[in-house]
BANUTOR-252263 format. One record per atom (N, C-alpha, C, CB): residue in three letters; x, y, z. Coordinates in pm, whole numbers, plus 50000, padded with zeros to 5 digits. Glycine has a CB too. Layout:
# residues N
ALAXYZ/...
//
This chain:
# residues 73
UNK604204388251875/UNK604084394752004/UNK602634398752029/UNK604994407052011/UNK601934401152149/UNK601184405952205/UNK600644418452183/UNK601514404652287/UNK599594426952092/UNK599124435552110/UNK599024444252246/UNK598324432052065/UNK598784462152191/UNK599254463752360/UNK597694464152394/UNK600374480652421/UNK596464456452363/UNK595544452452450/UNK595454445952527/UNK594924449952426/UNK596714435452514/UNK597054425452542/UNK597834423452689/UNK597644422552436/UNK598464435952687/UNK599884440752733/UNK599144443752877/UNK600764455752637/UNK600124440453000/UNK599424450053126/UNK599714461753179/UNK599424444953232/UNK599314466853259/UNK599894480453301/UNK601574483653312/UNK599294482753442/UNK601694472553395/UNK603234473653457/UNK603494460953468/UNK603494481253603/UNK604904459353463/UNK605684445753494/UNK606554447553573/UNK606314438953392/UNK607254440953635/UNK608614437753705/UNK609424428153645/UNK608444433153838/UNK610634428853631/UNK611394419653543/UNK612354418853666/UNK611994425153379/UNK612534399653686/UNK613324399453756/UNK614744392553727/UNK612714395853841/UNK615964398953703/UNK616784397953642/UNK616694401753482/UNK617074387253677/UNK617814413553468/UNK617714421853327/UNK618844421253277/UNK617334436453327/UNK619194409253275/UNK620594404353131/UNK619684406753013/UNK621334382953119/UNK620514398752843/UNK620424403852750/UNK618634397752729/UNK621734400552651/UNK618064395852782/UNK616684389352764/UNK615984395952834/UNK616484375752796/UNK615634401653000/UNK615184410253023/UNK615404422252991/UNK615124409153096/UNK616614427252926/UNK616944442652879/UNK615724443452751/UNK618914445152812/UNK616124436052676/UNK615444434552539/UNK613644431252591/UNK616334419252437/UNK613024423552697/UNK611734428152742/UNK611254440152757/UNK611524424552837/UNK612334444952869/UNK611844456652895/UNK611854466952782/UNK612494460853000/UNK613114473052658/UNK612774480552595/UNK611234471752515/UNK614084485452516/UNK610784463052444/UNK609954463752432/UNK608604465852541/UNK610154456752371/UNK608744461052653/UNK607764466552656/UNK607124485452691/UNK607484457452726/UNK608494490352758/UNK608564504252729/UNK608394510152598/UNK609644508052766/UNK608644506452515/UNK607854508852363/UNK606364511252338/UNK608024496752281/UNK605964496152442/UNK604554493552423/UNK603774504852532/UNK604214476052458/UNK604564514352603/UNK603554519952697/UNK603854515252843/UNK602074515352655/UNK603924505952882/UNK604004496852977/UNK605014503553092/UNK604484483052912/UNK604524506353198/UNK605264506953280/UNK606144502053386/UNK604934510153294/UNK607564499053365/UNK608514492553370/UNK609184487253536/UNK609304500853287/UNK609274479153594/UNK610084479953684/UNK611124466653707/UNK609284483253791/UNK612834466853784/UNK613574458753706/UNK614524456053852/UNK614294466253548/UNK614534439353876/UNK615344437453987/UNK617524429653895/UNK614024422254111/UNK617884436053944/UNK619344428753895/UNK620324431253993/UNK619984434453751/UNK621224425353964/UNK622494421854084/UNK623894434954014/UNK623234397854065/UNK623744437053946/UNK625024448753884/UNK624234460453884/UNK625754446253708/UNK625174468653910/UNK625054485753911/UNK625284489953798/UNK625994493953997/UNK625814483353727/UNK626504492253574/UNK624904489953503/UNK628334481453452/UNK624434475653498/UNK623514474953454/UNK621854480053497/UNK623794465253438/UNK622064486453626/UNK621324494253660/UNK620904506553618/UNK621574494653737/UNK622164511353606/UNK622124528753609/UNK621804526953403/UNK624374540053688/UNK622324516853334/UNK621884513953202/UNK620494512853195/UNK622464502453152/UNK619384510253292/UNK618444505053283/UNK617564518453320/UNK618424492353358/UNK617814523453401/UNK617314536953440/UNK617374547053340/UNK618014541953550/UNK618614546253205/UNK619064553653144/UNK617624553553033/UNK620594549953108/UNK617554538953010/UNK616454532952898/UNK615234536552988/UNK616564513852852/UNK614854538853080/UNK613194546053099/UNK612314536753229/UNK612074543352912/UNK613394528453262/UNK612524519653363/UNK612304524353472/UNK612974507953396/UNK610684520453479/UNK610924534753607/UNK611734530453754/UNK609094541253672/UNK611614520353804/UNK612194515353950/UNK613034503553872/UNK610834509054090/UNK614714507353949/UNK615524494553926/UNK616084495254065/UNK616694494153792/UNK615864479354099/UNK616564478054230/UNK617754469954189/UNK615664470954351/UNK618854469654293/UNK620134465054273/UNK619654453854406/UNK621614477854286/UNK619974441554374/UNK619944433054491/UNK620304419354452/UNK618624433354558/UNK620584407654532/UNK620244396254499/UNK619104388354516/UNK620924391654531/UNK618244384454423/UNK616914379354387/UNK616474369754550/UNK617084368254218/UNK617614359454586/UNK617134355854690/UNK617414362654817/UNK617394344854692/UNK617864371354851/UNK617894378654946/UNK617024388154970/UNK618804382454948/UNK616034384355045/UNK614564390155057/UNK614614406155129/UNK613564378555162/UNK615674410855163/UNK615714425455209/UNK615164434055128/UNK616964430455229/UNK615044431454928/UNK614964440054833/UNK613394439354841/UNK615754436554696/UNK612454432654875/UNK611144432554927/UNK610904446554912/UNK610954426855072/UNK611434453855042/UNK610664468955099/UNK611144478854997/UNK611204475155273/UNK612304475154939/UNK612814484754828/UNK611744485654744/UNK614104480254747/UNK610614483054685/UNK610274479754567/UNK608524493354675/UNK610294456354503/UNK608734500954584/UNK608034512854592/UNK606554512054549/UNK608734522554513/UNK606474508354420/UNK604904504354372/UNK604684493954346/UNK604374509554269/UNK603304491754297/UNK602854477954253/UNK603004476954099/UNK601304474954296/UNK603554463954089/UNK603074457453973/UNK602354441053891/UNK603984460153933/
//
């Protein structure tokens, strides 16, 4: 893996099944400040639970979730 020199400020992960879940706790480990688009609520409010800071609930191609998304990453 990537040193966290390496690492950037913030990410967005788009879609957080068992491969983005497991990104994001690492990179919340690393410091990194987190943000996470997915289509389930269960797995939302799971994701919020683990430290990410912005999770939107939406479908990836349905461009409405655009304005949802609060900061940059």
């Amino acid at each position: 893996m990537a040193t966290t020199e390496q690492l950037p400020n913030s990410v967005m992960i788009f879609g957080c099944g068992y491969v983005g879940r497991a990104l994001a706790e690492y990179l919340l480990g690393a410091g990194v400040r987190v943000g996470a688009l997915t289509r389930n609520e269960t797995k939302a409010e799971s994701l919020e639970s683990l430290g990410v800071d912005e999770v939107i609930v939406a479908e990836l191609d349905d461009t409405a979730w655009h304005a949802q998304v609060k900061k940059s990453y």
